[in-house]
C-alpha positions as YAML, in Angstrom:
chain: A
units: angstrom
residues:
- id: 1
  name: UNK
  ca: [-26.97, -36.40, -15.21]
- id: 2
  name: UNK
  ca: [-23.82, -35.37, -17.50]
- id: 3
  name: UNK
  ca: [-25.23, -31.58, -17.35]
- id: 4
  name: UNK
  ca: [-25.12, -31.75, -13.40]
- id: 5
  name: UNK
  ca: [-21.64, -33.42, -13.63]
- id: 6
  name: UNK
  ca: [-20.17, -30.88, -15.72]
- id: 7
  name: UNK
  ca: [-21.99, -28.20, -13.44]
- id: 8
  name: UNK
  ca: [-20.61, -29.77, -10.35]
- id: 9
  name: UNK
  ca: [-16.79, -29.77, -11.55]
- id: 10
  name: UNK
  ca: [-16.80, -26.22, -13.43]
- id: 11
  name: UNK
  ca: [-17.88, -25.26, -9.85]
- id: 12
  name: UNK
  ca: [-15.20, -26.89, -8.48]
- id: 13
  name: UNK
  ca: [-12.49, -25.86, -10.78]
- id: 14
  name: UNK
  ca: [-13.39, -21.98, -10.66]
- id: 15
  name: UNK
  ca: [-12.98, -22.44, -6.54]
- id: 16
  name: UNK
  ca: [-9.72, -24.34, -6.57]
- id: 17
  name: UNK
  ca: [-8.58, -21.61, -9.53]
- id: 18
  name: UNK
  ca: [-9.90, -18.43, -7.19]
- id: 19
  name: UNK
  ca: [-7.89, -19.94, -4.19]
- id: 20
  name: UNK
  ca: [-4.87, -20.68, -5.82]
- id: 21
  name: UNK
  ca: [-5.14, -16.99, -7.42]
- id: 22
  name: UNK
  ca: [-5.46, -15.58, -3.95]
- id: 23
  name: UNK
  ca: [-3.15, -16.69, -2.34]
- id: 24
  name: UNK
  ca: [0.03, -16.11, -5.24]
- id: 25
  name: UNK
  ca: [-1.17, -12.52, -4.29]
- id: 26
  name: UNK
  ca: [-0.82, -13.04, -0.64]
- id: 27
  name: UNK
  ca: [2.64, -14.37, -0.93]
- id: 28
  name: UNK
  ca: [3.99, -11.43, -3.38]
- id: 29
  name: UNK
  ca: [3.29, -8.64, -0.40]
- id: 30
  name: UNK
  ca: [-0.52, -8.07, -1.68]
- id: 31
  name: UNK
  ca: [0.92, -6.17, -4.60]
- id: 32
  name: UNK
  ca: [-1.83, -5.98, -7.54]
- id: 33
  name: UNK
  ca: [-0.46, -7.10, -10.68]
- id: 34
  name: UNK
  ca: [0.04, -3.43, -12.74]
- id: 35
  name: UNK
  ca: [0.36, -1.38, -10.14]
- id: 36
  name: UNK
  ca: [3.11, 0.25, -8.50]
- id: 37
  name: UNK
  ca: [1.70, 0.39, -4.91]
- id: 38
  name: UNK
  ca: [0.63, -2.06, -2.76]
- id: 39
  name: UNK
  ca: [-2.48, -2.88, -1.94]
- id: 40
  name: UNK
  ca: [-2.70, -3.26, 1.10]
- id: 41
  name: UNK
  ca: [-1.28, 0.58, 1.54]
- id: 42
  name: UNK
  ca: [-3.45, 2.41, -0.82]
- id: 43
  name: UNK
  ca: [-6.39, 0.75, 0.81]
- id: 44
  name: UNK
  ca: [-5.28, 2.08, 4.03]
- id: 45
  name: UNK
  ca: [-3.89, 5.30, 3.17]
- id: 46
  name: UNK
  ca: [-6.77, 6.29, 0.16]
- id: 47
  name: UNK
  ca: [-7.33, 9.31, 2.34]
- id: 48
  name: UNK
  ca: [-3.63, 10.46, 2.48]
- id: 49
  name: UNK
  ca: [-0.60, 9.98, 0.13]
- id: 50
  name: UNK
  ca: [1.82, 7.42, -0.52]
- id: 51
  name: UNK
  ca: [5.52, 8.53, -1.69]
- id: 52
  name: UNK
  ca: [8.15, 5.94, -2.79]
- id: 53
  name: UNK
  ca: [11.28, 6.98, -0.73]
- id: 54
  name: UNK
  ca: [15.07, 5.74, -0.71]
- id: 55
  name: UNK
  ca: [16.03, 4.54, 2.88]
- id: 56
  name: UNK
  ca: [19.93, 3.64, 3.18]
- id: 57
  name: UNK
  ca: [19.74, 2.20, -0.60]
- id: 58
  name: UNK
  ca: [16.65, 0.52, -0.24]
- id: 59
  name: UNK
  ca: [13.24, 1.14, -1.53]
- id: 60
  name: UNK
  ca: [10.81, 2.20, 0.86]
- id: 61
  name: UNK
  ca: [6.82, 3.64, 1.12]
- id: 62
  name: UNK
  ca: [6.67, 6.92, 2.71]
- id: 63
  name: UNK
  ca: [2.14, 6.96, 3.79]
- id: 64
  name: UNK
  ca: [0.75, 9.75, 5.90]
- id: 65
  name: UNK
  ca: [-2.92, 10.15, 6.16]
- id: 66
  name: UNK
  ca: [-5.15, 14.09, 5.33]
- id: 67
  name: UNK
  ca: [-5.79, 14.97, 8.99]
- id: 68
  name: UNK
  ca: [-3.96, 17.29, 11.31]
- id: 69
  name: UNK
  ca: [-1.39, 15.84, 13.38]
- id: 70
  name: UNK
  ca: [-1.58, 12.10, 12.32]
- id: 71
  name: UNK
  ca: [2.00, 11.95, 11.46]
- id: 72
  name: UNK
  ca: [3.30, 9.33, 8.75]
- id: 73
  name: UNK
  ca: [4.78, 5.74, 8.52]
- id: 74
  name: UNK
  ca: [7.24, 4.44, 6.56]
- id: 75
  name: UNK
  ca: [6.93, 0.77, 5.00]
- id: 76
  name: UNK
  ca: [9.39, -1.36, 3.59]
- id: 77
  name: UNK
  ca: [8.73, -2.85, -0.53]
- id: 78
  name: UNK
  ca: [7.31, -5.86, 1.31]
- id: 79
  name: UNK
  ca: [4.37, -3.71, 3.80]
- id: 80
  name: UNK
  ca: [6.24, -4.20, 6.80]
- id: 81
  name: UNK
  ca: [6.58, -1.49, 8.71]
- id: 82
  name: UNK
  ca: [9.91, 0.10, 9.61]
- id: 83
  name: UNK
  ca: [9.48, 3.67, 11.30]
- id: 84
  name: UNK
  ca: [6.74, 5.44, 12.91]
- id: 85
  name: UNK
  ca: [7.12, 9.88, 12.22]
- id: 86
  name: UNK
  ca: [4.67, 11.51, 14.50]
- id: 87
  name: UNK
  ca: [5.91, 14.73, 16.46]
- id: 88
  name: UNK
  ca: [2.81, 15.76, 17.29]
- id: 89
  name: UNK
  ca: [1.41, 15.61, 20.99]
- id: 90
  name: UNK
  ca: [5.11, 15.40, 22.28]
- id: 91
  name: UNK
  ca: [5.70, 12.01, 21.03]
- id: 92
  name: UNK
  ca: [9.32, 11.44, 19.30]
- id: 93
  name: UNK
  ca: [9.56, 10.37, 16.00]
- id: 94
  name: UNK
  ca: [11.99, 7.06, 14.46]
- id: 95
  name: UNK
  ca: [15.61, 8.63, 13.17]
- id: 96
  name: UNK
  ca: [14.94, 6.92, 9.77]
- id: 97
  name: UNK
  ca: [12.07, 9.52, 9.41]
- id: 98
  name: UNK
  ca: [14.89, 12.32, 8.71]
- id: 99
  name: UNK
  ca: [16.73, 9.71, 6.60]
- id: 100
  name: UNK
  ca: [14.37, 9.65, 3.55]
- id: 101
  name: UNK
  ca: [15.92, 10.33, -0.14]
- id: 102
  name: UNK
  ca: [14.33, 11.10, -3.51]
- id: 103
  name: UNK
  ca: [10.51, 10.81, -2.27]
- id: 104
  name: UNK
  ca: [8.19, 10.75, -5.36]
- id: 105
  name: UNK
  ca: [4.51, 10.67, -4.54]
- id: 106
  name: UNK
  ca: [2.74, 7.95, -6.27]
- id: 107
  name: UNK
  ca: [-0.86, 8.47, -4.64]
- id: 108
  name: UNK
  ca: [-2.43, 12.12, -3.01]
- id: 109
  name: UNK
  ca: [-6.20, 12.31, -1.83]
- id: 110
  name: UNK
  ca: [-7.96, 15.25, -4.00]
- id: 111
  name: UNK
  ca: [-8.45, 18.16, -1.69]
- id: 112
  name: UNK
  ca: [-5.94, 17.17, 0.94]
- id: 113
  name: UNK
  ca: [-4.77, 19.72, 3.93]
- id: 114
  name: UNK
  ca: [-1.63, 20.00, 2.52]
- id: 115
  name: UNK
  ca: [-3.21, 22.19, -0.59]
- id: 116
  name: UNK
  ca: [-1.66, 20.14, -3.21]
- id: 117
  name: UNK
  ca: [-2.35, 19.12, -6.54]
- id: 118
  name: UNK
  ca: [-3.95, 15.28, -6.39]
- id: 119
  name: UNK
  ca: [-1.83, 12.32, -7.97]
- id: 120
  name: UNK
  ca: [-2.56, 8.64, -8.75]
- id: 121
  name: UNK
  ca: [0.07, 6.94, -9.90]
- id: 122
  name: UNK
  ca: [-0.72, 3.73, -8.13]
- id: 123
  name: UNK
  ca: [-3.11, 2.50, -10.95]
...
């Protein structure tokens, strides 16, 4: 009966431990611990690239997907999004796209459209 005890409340613990792990993550922005780039972004842009950008003195995520005319958001540290840049199809991009300041890519799909070299720096 002890063995089935112990069973039950390792159980338990590992649960409560699991939620209480998930959701610090969900409160920090969904930002693994060790990497530089949120998840929630390189899960949604792993076919693209993701550039940290400076945005009136504030750091933001510059994310545009490997396809033709599919234009390119821009996120704030936190995942919220700020601008939409798409020209394409005559629709008019945010003026914050234009705005953007010492972009470094973090992230680039290997053989993008773009013809450049692939990066990961988001590990």
């Amino acid at each position: 009966m002890n063995i089935m005890k112990a069973t039950i409340f390792q159980t338990l613990f590992f649960l409560f431990a699991g939620a209480v792990l998930t959701s610090a993550s969900c409160r920090n922005g969904g930002i693994m611990p060790g990497t530089k780039t949120p998840s929630v972004l390189v899960e949604r842009f792993s076919n693209g690239e993701i550039s940290l950008c400076t945005l009136d003195g504030n750091k933001v995520y510059h994310c545009r997907l490997n396809a033709n005319d599919a234009g390119s958001e821009i996120y704030g540290i936190d995942t919220e999004k700020i601008a939409t840049c798409n020209s394409a199809w005559g629709q008019k991009p945010d003026p914050v796209c234009s705005q953007l300041l010492d972009c470094k890519v973090l992230y680039r799909v290997e053989n993008n459209i773009w013809g450049l070299e692939p990066i990961n720096k988001s590990e």
